[in-house]
N, CA, C and O atoms as a printed pandas DataFrame, in Angstrom:
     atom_number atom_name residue_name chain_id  residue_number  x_coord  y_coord  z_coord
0              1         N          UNK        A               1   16.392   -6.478  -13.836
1              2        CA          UNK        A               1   16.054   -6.175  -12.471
2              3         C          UNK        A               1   15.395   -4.799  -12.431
3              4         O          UNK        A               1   15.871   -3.744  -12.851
4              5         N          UNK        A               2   14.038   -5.033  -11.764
5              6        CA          UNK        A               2   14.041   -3.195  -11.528
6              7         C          UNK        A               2   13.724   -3.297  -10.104
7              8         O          UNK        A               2   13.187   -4.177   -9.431
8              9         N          UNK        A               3   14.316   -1.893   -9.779
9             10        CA          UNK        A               3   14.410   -1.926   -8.370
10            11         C          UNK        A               3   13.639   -0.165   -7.936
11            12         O          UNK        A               3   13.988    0.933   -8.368
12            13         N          UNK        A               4   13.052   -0.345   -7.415
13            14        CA          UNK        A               4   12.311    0.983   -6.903
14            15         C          UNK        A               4   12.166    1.680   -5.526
15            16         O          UNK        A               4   11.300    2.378   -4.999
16            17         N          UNK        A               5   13.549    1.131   -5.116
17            18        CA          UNK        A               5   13.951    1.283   -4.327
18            19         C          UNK        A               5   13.823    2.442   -3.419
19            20         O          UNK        A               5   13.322    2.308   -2.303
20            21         N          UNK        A               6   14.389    3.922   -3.992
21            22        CA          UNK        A               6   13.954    5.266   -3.633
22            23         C          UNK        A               6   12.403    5.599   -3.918
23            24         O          UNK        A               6   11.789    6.302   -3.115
24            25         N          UNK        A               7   11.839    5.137   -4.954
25            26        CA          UNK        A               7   10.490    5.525   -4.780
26            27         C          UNK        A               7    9.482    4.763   -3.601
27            28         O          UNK        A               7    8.283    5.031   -3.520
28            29         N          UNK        A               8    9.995    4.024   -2.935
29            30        CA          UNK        A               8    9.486    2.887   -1.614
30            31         C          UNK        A               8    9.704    4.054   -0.291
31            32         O          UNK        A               8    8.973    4.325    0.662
32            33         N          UNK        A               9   10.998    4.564   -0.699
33            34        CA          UNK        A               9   11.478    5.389    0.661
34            35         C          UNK        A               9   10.802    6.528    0.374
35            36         O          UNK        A               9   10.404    7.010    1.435
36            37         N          UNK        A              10   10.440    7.274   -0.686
37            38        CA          UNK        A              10   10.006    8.488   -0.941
38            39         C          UNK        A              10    8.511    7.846   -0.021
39            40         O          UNK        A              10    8.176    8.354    1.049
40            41         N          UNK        A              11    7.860    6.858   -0.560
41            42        CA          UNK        A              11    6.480    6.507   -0.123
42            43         C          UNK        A              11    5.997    6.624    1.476
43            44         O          UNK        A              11    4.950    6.953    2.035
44            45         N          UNK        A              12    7.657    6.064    2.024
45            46        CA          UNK        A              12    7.576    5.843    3.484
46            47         C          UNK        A              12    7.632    7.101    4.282
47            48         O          UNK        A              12    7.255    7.251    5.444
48            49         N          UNK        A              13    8.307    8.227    3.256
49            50        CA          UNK        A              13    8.887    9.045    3.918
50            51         C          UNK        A              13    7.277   10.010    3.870
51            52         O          UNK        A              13    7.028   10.825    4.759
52            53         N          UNK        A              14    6.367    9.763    2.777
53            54        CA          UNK        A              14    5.734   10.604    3.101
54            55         C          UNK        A              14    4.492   10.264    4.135
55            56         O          UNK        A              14    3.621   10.976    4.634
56            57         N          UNK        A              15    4.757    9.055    4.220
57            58        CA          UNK        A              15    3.646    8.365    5.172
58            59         C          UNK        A              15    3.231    8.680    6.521
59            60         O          UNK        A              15    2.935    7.656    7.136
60            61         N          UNK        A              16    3.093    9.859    7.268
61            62        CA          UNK        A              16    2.896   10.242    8.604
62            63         C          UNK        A              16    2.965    8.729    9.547
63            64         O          UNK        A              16    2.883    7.554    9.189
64            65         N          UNK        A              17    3.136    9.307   10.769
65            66        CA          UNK        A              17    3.360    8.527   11.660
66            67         C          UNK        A              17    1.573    7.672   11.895
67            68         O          UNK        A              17    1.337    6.520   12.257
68            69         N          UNK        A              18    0.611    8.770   11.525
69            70        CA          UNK        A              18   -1.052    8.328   11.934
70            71         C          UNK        A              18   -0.724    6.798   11.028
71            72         O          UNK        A              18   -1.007    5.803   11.696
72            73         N          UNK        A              19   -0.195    6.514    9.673
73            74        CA          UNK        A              19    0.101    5.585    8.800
74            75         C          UNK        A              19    0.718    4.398    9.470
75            76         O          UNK        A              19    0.033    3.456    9.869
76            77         N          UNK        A              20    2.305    4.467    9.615
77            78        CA          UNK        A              20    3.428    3.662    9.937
78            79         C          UNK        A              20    2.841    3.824   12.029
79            80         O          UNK        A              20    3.123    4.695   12.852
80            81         N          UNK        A              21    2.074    2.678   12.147
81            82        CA          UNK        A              21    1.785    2.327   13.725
82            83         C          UNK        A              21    3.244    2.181   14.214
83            84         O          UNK        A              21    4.026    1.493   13.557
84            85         N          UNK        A              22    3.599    2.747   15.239
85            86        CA          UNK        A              22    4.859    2.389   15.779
86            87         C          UNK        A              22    4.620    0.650   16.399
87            88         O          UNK        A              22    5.188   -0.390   16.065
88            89         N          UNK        A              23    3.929    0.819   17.046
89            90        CA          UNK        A              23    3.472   -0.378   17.638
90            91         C          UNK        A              23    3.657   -2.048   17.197
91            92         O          UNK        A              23    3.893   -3.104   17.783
92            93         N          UNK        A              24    3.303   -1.427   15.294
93            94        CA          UNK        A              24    3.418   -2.546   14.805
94            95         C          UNK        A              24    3.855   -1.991   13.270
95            96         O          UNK        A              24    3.186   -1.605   12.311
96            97         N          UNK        A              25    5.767   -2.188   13.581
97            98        CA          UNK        A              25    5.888   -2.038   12.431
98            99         C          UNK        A              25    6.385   -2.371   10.888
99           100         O          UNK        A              25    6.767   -1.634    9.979
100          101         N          UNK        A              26    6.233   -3.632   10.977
101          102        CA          UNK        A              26    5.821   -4.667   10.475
102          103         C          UNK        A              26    5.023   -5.610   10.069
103          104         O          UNK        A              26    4.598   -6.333   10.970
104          105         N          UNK        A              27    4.507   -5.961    8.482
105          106        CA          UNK        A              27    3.497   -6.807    8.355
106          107         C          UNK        A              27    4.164   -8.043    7.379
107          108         O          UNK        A              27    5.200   -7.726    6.795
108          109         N          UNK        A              28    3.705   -9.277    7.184
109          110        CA          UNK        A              28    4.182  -10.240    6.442
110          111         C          UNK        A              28    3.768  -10.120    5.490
111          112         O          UNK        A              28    4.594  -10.274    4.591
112          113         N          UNK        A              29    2.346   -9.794    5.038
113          114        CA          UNK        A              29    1.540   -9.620    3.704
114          115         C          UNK        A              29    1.191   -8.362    3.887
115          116         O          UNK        A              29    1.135   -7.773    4.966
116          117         N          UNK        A              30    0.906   -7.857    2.607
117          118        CA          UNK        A              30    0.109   -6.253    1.809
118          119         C          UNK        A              30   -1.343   -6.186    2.664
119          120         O          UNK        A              30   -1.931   -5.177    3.054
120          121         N          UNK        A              31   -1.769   -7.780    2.844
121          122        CA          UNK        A              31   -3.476   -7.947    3.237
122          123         C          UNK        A              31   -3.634   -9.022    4.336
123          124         O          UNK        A              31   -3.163  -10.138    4.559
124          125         N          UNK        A              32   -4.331   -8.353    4.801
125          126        CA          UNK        A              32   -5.260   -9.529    6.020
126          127         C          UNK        A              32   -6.597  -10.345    4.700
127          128         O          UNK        A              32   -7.240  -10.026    3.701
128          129         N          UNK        A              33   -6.399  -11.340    5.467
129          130        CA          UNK        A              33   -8.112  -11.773    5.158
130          131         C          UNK        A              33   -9.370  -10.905    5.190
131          132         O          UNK        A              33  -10.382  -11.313    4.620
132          133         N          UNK        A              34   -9.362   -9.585    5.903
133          134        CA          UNK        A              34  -10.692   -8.827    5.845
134          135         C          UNK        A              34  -10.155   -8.125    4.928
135          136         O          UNK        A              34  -10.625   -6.991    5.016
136          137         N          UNK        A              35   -9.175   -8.218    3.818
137          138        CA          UNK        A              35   -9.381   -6.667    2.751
138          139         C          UNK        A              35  -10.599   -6.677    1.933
139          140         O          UNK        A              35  -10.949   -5.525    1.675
140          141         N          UNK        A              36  -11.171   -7.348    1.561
141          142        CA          UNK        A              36  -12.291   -7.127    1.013
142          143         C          UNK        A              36  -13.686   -6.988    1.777
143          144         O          UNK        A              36  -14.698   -6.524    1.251
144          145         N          UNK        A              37  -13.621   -7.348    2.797
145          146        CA          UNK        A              37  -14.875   -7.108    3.594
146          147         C          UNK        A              37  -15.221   -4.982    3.954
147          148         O          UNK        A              37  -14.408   -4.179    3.497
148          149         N          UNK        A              38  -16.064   -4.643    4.508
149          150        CA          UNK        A              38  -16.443   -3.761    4.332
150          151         C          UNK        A              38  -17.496   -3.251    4.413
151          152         O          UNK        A              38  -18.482   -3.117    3.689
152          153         N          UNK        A              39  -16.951   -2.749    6.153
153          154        CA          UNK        A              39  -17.896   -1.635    7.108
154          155         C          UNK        A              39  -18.513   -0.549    6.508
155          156         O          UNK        A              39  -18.083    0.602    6.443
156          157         N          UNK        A              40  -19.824   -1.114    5.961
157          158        CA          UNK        A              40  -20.691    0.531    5.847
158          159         C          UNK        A              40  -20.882    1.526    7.038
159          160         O          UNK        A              40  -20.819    2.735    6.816
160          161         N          UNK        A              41  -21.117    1.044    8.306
161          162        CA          UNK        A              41  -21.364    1.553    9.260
162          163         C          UNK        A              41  -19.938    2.248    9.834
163          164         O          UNK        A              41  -19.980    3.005   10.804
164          165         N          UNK        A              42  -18.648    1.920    9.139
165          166        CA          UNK        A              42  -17.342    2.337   10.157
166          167         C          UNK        A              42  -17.341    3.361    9.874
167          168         O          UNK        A              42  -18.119    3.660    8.968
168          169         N          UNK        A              43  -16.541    4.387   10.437
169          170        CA          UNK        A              43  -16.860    5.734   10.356
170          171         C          UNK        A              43  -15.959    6.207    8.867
171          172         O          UNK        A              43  -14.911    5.753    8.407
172          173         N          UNK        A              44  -16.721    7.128    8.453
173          174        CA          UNK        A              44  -15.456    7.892    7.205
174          175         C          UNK        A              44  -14.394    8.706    8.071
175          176         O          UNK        A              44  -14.525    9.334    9.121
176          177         N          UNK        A              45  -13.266    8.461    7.228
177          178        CA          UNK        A              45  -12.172    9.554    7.503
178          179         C          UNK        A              45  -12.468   10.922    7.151
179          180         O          UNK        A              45  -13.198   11.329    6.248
180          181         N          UNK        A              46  -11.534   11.820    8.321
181          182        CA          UNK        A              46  -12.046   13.192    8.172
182          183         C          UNK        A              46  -11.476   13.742    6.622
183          184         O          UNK        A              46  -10.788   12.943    5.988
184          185         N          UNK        A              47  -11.710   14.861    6.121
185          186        CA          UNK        A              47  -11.045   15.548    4.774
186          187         C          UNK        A              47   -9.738   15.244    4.425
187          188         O          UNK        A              47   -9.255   14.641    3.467
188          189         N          UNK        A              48   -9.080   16.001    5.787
189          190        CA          UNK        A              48   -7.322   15.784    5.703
190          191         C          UNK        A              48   -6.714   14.193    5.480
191          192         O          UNK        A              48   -5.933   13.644    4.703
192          193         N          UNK        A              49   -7.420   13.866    6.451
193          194        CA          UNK        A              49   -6.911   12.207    5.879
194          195         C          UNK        A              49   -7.223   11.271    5.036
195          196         O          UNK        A              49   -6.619   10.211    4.869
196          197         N          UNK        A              50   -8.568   11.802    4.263
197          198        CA          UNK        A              50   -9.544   11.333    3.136
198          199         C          UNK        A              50   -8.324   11.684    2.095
199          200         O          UNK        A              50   -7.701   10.909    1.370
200          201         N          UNK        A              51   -8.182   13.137    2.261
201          202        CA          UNK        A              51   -6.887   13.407    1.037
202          203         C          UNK        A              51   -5.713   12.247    0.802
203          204         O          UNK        A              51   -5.456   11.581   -0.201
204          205         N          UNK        A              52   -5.091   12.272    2.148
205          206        CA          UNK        A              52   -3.691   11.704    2.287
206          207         C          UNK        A              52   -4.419   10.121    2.071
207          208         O          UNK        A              52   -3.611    9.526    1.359
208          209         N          UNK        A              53   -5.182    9.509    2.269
209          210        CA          UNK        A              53   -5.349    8.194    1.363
210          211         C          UNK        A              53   -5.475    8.118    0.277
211          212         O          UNK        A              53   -5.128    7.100   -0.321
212          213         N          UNK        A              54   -6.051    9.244   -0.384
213          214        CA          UNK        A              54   -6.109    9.176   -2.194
214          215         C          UNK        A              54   -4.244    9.470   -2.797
215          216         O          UNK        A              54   -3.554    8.806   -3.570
216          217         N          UNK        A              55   -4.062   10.237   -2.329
217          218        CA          UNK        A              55   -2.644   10.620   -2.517
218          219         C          UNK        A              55   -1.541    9.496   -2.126
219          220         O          UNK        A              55   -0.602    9.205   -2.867
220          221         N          UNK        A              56   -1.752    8.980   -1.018
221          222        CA          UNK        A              56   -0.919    7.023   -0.986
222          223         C          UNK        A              56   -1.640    6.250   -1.723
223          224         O          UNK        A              56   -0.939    5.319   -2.119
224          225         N          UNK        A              57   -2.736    6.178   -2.113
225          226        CA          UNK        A              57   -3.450    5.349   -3.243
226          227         C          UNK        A              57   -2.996    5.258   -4.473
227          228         O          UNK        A              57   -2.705    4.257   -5.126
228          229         N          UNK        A              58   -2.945    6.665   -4.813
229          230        CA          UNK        A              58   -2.537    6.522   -6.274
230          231         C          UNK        A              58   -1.031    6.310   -6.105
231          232         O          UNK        A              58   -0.683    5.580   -7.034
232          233         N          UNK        A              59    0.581    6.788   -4.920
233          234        CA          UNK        A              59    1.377    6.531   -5.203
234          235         C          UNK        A              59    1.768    4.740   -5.333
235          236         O          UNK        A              59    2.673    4.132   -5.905
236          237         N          UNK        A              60    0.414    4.243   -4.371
237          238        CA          UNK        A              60    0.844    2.386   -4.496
238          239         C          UNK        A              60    1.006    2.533   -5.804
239          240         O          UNK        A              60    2.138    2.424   -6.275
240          241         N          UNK        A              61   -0.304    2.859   -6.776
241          242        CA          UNK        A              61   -0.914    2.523   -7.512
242          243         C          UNK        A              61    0.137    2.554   -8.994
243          244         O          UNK        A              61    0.092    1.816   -9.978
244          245         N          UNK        A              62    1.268    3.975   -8.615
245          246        CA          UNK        A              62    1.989    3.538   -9.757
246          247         C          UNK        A              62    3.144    2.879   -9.175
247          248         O          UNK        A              62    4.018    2.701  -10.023
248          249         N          UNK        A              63    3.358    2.579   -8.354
249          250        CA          UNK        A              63    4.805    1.376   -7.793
250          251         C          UNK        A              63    4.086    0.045   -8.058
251          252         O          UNK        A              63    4.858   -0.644   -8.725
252          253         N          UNK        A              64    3.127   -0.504   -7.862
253          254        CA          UNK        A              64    2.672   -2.069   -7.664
254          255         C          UNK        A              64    3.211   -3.003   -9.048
255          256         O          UNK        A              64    3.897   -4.025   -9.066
256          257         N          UNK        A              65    2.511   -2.087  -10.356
257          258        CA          UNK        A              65    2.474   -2.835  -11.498
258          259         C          UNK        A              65    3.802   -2.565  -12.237
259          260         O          UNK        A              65    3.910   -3.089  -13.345
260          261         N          UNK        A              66    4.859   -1.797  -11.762
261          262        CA          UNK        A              66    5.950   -1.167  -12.385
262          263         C          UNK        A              66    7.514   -2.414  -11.478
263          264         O          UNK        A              66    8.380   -3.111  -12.007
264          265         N          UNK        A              67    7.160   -2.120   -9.909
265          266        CA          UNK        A              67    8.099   -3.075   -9.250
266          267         C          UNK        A              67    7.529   -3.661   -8.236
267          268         O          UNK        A              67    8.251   -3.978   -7.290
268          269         N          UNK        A              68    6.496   -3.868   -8.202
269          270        CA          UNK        A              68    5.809   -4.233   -6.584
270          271         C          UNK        A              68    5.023   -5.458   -6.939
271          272         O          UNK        A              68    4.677   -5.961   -5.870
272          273         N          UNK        A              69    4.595   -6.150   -7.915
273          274        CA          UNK        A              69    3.791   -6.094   -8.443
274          275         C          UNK        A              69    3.089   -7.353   -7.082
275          276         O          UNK        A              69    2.067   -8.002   -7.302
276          277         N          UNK        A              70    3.794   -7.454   -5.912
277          278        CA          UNK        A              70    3.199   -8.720   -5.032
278          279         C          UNK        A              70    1.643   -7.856   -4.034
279          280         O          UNK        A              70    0.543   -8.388   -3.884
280          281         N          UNK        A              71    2.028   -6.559   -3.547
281          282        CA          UNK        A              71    1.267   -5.564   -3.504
282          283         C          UNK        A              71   -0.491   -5.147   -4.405
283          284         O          UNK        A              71   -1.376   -4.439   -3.925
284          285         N          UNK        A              72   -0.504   -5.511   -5.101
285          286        CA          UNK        A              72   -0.807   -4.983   -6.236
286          287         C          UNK        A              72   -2.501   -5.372   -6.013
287          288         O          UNK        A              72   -3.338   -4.510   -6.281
288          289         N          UNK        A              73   -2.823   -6.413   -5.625
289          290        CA          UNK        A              73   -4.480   -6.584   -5.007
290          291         C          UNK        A              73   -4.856   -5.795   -4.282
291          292         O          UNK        A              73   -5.806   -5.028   -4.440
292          293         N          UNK        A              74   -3.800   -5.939   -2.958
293          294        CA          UNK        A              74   -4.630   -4.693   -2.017
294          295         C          UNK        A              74   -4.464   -2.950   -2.630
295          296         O          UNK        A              74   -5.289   -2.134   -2.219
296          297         N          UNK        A              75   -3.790   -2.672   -3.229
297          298        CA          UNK        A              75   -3.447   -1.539   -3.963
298          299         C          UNK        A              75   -5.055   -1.349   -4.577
299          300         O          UNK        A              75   -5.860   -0.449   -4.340
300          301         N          UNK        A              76   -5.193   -2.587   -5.480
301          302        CA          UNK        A              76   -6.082   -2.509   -6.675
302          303         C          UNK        A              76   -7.877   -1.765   -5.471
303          304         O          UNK        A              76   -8.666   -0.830   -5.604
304          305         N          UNK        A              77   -7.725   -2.674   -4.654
305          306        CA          UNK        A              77   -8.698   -2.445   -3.881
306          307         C          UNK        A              77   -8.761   -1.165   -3.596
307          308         O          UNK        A              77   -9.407   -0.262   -4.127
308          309         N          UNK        A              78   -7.737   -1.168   -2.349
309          310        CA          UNK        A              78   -7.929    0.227   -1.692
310          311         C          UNK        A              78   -8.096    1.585   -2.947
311          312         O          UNK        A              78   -8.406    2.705   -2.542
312          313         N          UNK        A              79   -7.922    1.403   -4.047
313          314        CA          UNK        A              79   -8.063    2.743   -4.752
314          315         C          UNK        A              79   -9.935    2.608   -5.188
315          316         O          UNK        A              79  -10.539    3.651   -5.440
316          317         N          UNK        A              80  -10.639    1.316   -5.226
317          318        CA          UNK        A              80  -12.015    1.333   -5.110
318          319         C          UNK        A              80  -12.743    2.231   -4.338
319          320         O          UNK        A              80  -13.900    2.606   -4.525
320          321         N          UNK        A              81  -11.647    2.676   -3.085
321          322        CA          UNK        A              81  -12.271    2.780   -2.060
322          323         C          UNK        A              81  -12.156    4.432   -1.730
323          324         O          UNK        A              81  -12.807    4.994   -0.849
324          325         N          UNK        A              82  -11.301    5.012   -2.521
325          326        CA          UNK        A              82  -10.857    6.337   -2.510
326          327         C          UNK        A              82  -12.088    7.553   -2.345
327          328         O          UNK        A              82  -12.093    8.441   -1.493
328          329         N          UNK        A              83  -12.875    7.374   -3.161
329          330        CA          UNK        A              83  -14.464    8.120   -3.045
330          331         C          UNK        A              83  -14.822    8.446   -1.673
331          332         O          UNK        A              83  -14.762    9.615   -1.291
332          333         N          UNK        A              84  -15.319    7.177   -0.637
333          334        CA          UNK        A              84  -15.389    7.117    0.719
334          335         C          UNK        A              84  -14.452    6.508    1.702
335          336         O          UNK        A              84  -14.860    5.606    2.433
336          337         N          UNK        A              85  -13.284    6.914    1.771
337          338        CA          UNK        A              85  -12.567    5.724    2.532
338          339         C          UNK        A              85  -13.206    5.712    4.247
339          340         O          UNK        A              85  -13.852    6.555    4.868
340          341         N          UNK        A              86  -12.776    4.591    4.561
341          342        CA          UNK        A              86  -13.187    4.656    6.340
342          343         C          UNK        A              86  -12.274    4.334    7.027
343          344         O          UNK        A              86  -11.192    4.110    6.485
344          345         N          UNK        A              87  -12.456    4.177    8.802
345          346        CA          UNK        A              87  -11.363    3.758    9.179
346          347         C          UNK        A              87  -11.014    2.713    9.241
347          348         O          UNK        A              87   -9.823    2.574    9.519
348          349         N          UNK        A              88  -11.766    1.585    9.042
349          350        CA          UNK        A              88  -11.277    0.296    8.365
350          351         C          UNK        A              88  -10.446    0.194    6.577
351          352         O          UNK        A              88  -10.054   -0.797    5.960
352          353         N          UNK        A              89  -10.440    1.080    6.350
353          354        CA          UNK        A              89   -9.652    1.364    4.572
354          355         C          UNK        A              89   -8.247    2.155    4.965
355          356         O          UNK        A              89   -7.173    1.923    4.411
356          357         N          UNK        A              90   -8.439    3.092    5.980
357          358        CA          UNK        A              90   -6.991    3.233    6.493
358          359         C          UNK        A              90   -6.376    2.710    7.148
359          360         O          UNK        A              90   -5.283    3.212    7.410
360          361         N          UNK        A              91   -6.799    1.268    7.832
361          362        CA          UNK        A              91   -6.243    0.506    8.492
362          363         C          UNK        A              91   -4.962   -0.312    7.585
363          364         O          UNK        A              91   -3.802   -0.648    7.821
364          365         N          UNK        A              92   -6.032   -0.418    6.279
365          366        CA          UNK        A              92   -5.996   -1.622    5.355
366          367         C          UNK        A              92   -4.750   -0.888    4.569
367          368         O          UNK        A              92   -3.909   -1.551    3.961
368          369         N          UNK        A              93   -4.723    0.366    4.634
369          370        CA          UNK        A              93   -3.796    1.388    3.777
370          371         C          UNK        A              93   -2.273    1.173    4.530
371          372         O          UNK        A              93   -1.200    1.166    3.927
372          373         N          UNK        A              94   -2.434    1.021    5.813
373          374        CA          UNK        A              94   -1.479    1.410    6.411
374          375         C          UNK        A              94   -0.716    0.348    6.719
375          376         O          UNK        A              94    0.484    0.597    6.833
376          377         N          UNK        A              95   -1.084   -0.849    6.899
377          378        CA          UNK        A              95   -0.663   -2.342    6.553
378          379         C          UNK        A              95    0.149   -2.467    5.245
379          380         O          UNK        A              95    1.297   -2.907    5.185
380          381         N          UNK        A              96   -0.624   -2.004    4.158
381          382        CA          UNK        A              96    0.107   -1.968    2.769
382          383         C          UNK        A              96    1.502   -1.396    2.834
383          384         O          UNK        A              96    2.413   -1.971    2.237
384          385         N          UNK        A              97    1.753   -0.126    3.635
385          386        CA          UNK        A              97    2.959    0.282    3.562
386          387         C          UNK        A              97    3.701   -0.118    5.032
387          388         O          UNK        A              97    4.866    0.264    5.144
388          389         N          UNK        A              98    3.142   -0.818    6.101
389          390        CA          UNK        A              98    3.807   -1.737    7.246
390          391         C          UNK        A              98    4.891   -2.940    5.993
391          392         O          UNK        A              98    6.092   -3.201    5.930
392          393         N          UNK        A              99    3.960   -3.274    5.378
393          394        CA          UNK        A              99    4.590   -4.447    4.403
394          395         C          UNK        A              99    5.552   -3.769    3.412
395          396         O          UNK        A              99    6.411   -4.516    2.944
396          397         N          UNK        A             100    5.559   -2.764    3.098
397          398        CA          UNK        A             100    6.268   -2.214    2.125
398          399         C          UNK        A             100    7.593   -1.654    2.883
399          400         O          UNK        A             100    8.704   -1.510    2.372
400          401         N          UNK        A             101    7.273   -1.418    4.009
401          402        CA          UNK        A             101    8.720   -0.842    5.346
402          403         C          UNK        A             101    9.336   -1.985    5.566
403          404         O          UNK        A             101   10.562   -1.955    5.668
404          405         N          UNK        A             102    8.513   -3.457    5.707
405          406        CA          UNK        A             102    9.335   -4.137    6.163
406          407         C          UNK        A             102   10.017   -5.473    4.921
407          408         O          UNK        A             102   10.614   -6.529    5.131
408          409         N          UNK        A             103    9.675   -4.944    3.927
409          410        CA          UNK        A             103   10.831   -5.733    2.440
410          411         C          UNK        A             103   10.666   -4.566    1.539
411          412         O          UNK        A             103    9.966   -4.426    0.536
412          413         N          UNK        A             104   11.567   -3.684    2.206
413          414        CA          UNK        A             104   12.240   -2.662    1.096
414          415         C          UNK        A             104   13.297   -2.866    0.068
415          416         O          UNK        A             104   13.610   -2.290   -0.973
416          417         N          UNK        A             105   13.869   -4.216    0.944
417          418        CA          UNK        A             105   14.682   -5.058   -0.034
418          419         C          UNK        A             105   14.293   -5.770   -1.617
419          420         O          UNK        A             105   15.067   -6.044   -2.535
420          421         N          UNK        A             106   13.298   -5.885   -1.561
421          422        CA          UNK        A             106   12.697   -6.696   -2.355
422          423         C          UNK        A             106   12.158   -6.326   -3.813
423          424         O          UNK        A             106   11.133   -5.650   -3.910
424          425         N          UNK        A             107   12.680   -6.660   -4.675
425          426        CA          UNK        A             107   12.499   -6.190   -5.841
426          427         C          UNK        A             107   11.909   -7.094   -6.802
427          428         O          UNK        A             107   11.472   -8.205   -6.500
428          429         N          UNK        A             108   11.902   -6.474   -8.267
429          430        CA          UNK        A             108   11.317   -7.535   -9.214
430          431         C          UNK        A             108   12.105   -7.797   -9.922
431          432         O          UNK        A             108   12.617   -6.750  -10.318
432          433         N          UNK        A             109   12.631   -8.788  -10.438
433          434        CA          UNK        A             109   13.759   -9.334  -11.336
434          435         C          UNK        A             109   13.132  -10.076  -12.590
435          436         O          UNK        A             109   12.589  -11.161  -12.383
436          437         N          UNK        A             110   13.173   -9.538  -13.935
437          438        CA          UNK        A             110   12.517   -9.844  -14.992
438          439         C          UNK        A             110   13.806  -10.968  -15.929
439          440         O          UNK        A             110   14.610  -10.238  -16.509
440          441         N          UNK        A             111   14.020  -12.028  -16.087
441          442        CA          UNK        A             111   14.998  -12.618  -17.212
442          443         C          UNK        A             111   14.468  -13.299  -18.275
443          444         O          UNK        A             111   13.357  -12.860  -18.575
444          445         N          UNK        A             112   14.904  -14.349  -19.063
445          446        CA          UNK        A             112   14.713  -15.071  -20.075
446          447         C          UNK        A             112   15.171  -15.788  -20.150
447          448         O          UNK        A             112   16.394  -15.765  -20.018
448          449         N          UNK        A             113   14.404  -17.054  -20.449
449          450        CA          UNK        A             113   15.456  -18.373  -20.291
450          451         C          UNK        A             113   16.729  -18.484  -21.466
451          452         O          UNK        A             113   17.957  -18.546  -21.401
452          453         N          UNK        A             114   15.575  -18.469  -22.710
453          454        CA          UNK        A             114   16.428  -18.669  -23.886
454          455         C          UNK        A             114   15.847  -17.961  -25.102
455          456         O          UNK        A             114   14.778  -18.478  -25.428
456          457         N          UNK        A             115   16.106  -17.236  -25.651
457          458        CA          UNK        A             115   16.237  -16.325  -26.564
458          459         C          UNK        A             115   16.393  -17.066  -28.223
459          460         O          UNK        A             115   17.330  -16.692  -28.928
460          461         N          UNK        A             116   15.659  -17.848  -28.613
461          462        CA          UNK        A             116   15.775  -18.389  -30.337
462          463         C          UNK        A             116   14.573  -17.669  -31.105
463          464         O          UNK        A             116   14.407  -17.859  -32.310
């Protein structure tokens, strides 16, 4: 079993409120159907928040493939996107960790059937 449990809460905890929508805080999946689509025209994020997406980018980036691994597409994406993000990429960011707030429970459980 690994469970990454505190590093999920560390994630959440650093996630500003601009991140975690009160409104909606909860998602069923990491991704909508538009994660791959992609507004040239949407606006870029300013510096400060250009930062704080590279900095939740890379923390998906080492939780996904370690215990997350259901995460792990939109992760893969959104770090494509780190160079220019927009406000359609922080939308997409902030969904990732809506989904990650709402199965904090949820872990990865590795076994073996049979061992010869």
């Amino acid at each position: 079993m690994v469970k990454m449990d505190d590093y999920v809460e560390d994630i959440l905890d650093s996630a500003d409120q601009l991140l975690l929508d009160k409104r909606r805080d909860q998602a069923k999946t990491p991704a909508g159907t538009d994660l791959f689509d992609i507004d040239e025209s949407a606006a870029s994020l300013d510096l400060e928040k250009s930062d704080h997406f590279w900095t939740m980018s890379a923390k998906l980036l080492y939780l996904a493939p370690r215990g997350r691994p259901d995460i792990m597409t939109a992760v893969s994406f959104l770090c494509t996107r780190v160079q220019q993000p927009n406000v359609e990429d922080w939308e997409k960011l902030s969904r990732v960790l809506r989904y990650l707030k709402s199965t904090k429970e949820f872990f990865l459980t590795i076994f073996v059937d049979d061992i010869t």
